[in-house]
KOLVEX-900862 format. One record per residue (C-alpha): x, y, z; residue in one letter; residue number from 1. Coordinates in Angstrom, 3 decimals. Layout:
[[X,Y,Z],"A",NUM]
...
end
This chain:
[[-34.191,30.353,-10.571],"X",1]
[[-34.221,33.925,-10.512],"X",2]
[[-37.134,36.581,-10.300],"X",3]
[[-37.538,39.666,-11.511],"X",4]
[[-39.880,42.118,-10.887],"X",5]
[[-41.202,44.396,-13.559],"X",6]
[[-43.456,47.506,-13.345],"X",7]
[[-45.339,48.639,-16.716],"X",8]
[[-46.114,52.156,-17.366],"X",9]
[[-47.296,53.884,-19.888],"X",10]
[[-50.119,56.743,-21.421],"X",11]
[[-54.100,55.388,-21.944],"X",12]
[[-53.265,53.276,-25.259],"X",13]
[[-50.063,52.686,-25.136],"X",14]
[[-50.328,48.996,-25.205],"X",15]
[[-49.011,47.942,-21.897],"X",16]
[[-51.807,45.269,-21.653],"X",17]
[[-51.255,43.748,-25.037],"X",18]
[[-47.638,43.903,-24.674],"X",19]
[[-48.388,42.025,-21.463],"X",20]
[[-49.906,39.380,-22.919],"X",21]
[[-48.170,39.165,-25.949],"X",22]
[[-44.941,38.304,-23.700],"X",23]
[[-47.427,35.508,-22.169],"X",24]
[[-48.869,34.596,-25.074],"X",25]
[[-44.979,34.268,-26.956],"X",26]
[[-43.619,32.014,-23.518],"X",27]
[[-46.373,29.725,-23.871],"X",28]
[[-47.805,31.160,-19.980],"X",29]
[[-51.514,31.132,-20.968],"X",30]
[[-53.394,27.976,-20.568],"X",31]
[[-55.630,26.706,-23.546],"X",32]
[[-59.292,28.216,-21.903],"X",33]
[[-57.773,31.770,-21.552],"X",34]
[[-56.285,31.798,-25.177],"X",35]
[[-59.917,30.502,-26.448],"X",36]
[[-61.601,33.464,-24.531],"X",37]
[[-58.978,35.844,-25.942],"X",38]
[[-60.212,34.576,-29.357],"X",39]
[[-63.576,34.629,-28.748],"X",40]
[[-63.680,37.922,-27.264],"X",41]
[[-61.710,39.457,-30.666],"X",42]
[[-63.933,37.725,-32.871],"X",43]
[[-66.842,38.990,-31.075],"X",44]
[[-65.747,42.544,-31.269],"X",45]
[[-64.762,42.689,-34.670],"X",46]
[[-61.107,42.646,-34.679],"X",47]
[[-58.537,40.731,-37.338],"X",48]
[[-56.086,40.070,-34.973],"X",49]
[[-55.776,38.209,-31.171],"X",50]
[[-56.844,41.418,-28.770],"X",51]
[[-54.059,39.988,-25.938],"X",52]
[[-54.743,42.684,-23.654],"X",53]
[[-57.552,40.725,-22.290],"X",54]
[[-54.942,38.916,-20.386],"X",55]
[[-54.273,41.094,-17.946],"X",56]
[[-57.189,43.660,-18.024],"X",57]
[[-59.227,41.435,-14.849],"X",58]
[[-61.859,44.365,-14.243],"X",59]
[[-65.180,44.331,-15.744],"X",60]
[[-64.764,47.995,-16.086],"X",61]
[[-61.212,47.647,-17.906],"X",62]
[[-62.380,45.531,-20.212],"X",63]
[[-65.232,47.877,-21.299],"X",64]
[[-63.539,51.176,-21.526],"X",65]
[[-60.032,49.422,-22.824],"X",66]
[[-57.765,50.999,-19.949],"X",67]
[[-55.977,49.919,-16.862],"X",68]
[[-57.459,50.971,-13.402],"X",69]
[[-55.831,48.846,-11.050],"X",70]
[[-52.567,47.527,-10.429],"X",71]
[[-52.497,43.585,-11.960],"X",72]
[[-49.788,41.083,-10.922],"X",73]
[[-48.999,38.858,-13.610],"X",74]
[[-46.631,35.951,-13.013],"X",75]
[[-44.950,34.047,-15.982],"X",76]
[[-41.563,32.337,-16.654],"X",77]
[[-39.171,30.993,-19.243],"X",78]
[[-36.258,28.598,-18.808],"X",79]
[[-33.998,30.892,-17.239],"X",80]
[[-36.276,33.208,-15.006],"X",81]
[[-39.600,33.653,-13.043],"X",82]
[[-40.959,37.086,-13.587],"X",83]
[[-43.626,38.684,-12.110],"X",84]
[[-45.223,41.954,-13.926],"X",85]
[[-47.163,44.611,-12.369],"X",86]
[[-49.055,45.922,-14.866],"X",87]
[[-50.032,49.807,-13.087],"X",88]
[[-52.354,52.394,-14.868],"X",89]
[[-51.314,55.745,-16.672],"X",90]
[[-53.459,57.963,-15.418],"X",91]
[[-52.726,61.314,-13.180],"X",92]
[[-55.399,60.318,-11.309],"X",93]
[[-53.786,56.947,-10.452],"X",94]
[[-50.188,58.060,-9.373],"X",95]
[[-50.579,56.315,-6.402],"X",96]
[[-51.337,52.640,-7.966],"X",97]
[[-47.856,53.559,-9.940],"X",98]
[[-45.970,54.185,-7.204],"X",99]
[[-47.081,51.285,-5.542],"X",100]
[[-46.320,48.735,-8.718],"X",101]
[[-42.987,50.382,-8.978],"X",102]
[[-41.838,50.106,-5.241],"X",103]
[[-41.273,46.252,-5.588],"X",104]
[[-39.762,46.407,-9.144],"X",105]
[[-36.338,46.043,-10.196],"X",106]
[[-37.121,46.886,-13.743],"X",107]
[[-39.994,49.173,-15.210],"X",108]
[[-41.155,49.166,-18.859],"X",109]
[[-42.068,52.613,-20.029],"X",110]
[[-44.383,52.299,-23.032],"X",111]
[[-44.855,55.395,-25.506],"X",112]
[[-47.114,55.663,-28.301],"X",113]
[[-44.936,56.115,-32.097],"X",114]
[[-47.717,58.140,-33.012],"X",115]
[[-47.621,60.290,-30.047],"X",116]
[[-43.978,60.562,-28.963],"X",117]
[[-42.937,61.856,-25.140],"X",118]
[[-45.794,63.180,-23.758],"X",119]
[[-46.247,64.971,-20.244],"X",120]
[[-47.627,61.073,-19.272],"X",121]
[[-44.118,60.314,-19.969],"X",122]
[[-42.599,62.426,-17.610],"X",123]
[[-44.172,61.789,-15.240],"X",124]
[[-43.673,57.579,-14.968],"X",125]
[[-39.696,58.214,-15.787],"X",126]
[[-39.964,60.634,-13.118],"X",127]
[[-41.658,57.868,-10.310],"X",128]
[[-39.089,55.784,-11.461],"X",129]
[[-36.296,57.929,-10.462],"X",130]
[[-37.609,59.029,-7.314],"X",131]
[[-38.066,55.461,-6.649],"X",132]
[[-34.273,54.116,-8.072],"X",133]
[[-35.158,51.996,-10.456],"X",134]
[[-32.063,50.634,-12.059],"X",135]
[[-33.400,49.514,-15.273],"X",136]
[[-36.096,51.289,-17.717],"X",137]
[[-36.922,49.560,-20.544],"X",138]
[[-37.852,52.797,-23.245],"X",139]
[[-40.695,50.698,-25.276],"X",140]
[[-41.675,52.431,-28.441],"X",141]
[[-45.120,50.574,-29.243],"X",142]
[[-47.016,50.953,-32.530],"X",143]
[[-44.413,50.860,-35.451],"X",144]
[[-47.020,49.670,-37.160],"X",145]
[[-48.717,52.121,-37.283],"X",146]
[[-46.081,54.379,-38.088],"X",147]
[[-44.600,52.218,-41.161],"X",148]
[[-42.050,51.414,-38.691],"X",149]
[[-40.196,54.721,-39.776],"X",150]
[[-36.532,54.733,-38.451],"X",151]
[[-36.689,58.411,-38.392],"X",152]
[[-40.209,58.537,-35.963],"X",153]
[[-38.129,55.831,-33.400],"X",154]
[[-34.565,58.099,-33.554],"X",155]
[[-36.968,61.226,-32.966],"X",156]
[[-38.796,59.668,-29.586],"X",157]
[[-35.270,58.383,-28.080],"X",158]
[[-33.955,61.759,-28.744],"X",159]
[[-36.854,63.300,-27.174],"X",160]
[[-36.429,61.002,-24.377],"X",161]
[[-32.673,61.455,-23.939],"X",162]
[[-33.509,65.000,-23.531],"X",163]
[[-35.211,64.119,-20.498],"X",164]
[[-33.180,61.497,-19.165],"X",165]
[[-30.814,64.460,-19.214],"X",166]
[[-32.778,66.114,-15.968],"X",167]
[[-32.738,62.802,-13.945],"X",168]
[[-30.335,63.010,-10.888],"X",169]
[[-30.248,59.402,-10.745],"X",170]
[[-27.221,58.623,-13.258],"X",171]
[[-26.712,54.730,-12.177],"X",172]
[[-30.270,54.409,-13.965],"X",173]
[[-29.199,52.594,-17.391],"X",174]
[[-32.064,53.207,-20.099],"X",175]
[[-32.513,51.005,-23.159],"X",176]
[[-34.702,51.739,-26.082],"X",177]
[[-36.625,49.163,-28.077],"X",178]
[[-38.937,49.645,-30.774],"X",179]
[[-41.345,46.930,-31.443],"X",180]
[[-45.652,46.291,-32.392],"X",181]
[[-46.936,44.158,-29.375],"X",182]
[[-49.791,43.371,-31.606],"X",183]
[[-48.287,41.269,-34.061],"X",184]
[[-44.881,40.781,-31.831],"X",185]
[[-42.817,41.957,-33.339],"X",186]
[[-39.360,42.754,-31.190],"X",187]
[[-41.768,41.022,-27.742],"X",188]
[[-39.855,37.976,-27.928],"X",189]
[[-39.014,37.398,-31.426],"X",190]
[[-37.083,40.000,-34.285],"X",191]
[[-39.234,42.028,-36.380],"X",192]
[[-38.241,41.234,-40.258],"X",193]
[[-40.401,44.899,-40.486],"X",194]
[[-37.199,46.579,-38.982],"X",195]
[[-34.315,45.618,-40.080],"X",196]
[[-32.753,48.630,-38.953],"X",197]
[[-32.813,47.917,-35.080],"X",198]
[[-30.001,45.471,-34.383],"X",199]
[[-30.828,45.538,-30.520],"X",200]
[[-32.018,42.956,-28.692],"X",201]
[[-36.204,42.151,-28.047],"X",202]
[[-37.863,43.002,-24.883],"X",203]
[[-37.545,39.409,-23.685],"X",204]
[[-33.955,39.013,-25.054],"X",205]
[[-33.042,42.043,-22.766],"X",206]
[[-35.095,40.925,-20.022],"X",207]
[[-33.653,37.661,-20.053],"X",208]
[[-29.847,39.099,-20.234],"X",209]
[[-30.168,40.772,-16.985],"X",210]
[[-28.044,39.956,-14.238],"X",211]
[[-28.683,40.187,-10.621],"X",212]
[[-26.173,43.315,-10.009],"X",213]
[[-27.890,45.111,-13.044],"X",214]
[[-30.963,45.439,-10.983],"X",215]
[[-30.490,45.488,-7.520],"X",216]
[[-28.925,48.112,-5.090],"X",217]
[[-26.450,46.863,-2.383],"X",218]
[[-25.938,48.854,0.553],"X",219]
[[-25.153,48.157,4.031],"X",220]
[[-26.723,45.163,6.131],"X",221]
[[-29.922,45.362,7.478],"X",222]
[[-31.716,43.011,9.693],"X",223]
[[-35.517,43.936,10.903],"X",224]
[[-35.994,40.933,13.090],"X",225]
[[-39.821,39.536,12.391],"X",226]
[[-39.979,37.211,15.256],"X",227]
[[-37.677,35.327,18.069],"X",228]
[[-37.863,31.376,17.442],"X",229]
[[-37.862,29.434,20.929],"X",230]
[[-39.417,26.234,19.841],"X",231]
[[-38.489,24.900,23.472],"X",232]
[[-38.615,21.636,22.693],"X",233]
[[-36.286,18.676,23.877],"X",234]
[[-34.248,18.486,21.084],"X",235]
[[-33.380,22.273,20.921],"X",236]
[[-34.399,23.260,24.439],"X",237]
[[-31.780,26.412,24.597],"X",238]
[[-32.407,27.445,21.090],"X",239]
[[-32.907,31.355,20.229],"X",240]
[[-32.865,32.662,16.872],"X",241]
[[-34.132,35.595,15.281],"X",242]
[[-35.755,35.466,12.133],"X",243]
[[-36.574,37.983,9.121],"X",244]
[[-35.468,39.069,5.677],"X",245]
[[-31.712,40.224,5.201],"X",246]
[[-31.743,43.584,2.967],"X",247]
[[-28.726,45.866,1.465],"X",248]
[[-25.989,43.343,2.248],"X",249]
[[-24.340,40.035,3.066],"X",250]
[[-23.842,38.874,6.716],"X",251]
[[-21.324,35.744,7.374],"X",252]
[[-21.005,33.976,10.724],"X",253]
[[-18.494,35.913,12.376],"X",254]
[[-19.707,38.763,11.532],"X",255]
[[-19.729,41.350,14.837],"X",256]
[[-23.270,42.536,15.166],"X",257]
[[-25.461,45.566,16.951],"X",258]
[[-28.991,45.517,18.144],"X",259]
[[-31.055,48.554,17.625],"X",260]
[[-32.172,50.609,19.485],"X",261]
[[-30.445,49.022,22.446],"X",262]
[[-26.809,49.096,20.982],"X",263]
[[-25.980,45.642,22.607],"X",264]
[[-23.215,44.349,21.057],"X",265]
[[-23.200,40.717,19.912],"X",266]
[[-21.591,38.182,16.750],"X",267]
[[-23.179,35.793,14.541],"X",268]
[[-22.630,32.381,15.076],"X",269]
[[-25.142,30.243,13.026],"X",270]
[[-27.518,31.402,10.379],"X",271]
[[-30.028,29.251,9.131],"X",272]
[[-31.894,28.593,5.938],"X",273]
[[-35.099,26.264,6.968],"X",274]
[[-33.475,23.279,7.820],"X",275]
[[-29.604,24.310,6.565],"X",276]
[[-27.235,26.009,8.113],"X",277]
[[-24.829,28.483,5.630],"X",278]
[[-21.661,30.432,7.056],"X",279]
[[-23.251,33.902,4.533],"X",280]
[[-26.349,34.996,4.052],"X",281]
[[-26.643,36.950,0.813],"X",282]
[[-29.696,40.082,0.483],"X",283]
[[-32.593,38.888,-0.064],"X",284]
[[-32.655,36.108,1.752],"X",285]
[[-35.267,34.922,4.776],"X",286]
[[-32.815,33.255,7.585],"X",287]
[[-32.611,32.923,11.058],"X",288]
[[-29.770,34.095,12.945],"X",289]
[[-28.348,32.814,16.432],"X",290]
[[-26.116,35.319,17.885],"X",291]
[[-22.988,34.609,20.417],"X",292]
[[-25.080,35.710,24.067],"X",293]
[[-28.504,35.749,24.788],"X",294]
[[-29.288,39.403,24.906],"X",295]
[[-33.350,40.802,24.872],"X",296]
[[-34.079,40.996,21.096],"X",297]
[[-37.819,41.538,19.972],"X",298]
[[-39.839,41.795,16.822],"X",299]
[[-38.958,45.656,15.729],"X",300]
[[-35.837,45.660,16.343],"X",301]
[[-33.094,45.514,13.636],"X",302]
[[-29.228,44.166,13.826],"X",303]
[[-26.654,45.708,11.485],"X",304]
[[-22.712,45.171,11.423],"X",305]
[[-21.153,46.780,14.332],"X",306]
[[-19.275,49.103,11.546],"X",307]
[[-22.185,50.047,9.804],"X",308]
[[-24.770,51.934,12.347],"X",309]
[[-27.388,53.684,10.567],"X",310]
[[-29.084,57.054,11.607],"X",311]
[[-31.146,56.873,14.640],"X",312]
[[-33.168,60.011,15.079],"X",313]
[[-36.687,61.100,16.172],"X",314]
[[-37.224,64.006,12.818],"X",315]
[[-36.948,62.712,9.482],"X",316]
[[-36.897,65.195,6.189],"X",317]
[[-39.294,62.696,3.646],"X",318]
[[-40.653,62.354,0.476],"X",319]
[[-44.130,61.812,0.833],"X",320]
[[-46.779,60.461,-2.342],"X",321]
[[-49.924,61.121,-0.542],"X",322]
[[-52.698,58.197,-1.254],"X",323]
[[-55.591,59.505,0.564],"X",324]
[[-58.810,61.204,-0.334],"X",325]
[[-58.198,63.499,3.238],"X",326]
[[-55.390,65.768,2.696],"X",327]
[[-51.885,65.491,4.652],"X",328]
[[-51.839,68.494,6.699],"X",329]
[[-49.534,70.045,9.521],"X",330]
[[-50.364,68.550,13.049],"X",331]
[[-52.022,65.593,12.383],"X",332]
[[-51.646,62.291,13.776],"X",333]
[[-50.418,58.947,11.706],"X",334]
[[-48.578,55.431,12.470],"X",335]
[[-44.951,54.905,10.562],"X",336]
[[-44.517,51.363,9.766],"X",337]
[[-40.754,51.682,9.186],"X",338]
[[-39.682,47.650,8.176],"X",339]
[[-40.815,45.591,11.374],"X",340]
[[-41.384,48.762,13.568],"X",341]
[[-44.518,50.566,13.932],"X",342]
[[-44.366,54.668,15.586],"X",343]
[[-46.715,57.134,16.356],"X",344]
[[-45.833,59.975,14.370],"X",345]
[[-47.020,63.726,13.714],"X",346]
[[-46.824,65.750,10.607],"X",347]
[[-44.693,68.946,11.314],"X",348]
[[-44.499,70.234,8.332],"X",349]
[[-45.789,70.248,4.512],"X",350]
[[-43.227,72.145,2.390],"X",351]
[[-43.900,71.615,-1.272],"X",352]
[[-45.565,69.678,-4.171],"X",353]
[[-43.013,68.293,-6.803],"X",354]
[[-43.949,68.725,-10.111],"X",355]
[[-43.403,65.334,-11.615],"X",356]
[[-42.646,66.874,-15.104],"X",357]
[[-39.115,67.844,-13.847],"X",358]
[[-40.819,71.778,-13.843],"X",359]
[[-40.057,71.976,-9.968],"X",360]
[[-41.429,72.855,-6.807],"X",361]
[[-44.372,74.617,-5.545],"X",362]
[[-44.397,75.849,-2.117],"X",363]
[[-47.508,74.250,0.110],"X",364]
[[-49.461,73.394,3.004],"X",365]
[[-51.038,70.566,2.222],"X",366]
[[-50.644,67.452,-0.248],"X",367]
[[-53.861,65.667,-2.144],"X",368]
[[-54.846,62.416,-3.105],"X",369]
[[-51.493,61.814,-5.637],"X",370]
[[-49.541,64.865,-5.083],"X",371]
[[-46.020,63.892,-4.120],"X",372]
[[-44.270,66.529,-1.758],"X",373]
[[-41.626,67.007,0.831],"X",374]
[[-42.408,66.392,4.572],"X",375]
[[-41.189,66.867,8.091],"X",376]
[[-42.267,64.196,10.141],"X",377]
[[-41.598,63.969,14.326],"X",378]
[[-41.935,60.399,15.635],"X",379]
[[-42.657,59.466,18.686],"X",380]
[[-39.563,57.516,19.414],"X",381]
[[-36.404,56.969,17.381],"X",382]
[[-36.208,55.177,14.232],"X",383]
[[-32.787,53.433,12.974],"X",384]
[[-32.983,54.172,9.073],"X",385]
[[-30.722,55.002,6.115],"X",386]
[[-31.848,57.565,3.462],"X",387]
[[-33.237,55.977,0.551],"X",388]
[[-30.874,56.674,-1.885],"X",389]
[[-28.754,55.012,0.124],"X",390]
[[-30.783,52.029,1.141],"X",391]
[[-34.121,51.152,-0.276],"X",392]
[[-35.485,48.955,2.368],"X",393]
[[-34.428,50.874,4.867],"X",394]
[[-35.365,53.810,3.429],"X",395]
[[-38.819,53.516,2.915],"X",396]
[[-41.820,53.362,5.187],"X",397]
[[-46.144,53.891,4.779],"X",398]
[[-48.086,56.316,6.628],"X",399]
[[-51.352,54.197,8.534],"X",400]
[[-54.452,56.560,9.201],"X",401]
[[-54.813,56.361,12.864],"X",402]
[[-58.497,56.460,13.108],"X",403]
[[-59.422,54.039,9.445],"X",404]
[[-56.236,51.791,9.292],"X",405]
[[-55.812,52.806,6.007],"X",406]
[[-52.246,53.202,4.159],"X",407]
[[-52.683,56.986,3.494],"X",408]
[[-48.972,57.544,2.192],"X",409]
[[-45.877,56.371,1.173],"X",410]
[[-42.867,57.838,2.004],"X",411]
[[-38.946,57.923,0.872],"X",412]
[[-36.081,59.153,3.681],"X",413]
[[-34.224,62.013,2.288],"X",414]
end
């Protein structure tokens, strides 16, 4: 079965959390206690209708004020997929929780408010989704209800939105627009009769259409090897494999191989799937790997196809989103844990914040807690690594505070 992986977005009353649990509610995913407290809980507040945002909201402190602080995982499925949902907060003040709900997703949700149309909220989560290369955003217009489900108000907010979707650089992006009320349902998982004049499909319909190349990126093979398997036992005495998580591309058996950063040369000649052996692996996959001579590979390194080196350099131009309450600042000191491989590292340069409504750049010195900028970076010693656009995984990497441990920042290869 597949899984999918959606991020939520969306301005303080939007309705991501009782869209969420409408979509649960609709699949039959909550359990008979949970939709008992959900009625208790509306009753007891005064509301006419099933207040399904309770679903999600986990926090004492969501619950009371009625928004999202933290980033929620919820995990439901129907007969054709698994799906797991992080539901991230709107805020300004929580641009880091988005970004990090977002960074696992293959699709993202964007919720607007009929009443309120594209606001500078909006911007800003279509914008993390671009820098992040999201393939699929989901334009959710919430509250038609509210708005007498006017066709006019809907064709206003996707022109609006358009508009913006005009400034993105990322043009494999493919946006859909769906009106529905995720209070009463309607267009979650089932047609509104209020709207006859949206023929499109529901949120659920659409999620449920998606096909594996829709939503993920392929890009050239990449290996980081997580650990070297020598069980050493008498039935596989001689037996070396490396295992880890294939990203970007297929490998086959056969397939002539390079270890980084030692550029031995090598070929694959079993890979292995638990207890079955396959002659390709496709992305995504966890496998082990036995290669044609026993050459020194270690936890860190990565093998890609012999035809498909990546960049191996010691200064890397980034884009940083900082998530720390001390400020990134020229000449200090952090670890870059780049897939399986961990470098001391030191900040050359800050050059800008980006302005996440598309307005530009401001020139800086410094970035604060949720300020996304560009970054120089000098490591210590030589990563192998693609830019992101090019290939997510290896792309990618978090900035660990030295001194606390802490994930300070996470950054994107340019």
């Amino acid at each position: 079965m597949e899984v999918l992986k959606i991020a939520t977005a969306g301005s303080v009353d939007d309705g991501k959390s009782t869209l969420i649990g409408r979509l649960l509610y609709d699949t039959k995913s909550l359990t008979t206690d949970k939709i008992e407290a959900i009625e208790k809980s509306s009753k007891q507040k005064g509301y006419d209708y099933l207040d399904f945002s309770l679903a999600t909201d986990g926090l004492v402190a969501e619950r009371e004020q009625g928004i999202t602080i933290d980033v929620a995982h919820i995990y439901f499925s129907t007969a054709k997929k698994s799906y797991i949902i992080a539901d991230t907060p709107g805020h300004v003040e929580y641009t880091r929780n988005m970004v990090t709900g977002a960074s696992t997703s293959q699709v993202s949700i964007i919720l607007i408010d009929a009443r309120k149309g594209v606001i500078e909220q909006t911007y800003r989560h279509f914008f993390i989704n671009n820098l992040l290369r999201v393939k699929e955003v989901i334009v959710a217009v919430n509250k038609m209800d509210l708005v007498d489900y006017s066709e006019e108000v809907y064709n206003k907010i996707k022109s609006d939105f358009q508009a913006l979707n005009s400034k993105s650089s990322f043009k494999e992006q493919n946006v859909s627009y769906i009106p529905l009320s995720a209070i009463n349902g309607g267009n979650v998982a089932d047609k509104s009769e209020n709207m006859p004049w949206y023929t499109g499909q529901t949120v659920l319909e659409h999620l449920e259409a998606l096909e594996p190349e829709d939503v993920f990126e392929t890009g050239k093979a990449r290996f980081p090897v997580q650990t070297v398997i020598r069980p050493k036992t008498e039935e596989y005495h001689d037996f070396r494999g490396y295992a880890g998580k294939l990203y970007g591309n297929n490998i086959k058996v056969g397939d002539a191989v390079t270890v980084l950063p030692s550029l031995t040369e090598s070929k694959v000649t079993k890979i292995h799937f638990f207890d079955k052996q396959f002659d390709e692996a496709t992305a995504g996959s966890s496998i082990t790997l036995e290669l044609e001579n026993d050459i020194n590979v270690t936890r860190g390194d990565m093998i890609v196809k012999s035809n498909e080196l990546p960049k191996i350099e010691k200064d890397i131009n980034t884009t940083i989103c900082w998530m720390d309450s001390k400020k990134l600042v020229a000449g200090t000191k952090y670890l870059v844990q780049h897939n399986t491989n961990r470098v001391l590292a030191k900040i050359e340069s800050v050059k800008n914040v980006i302005a996440t409504d598309y307005s530009g750049v401001t020139p800086a010195t410094q970035l604060s807690i949720n300020e996304i900028g560009e970054v120089t970076i000098k490591l210590s010693k030589a990563l192998y690594f693609d830019a992101y656009n090019d290939n997510k995984s290896n792309g990618a990497f978090i900035l660990i505070d030295v001194a606390t441990n802490t994930t300070a920042g996470v950054g994107f290869i340019n």
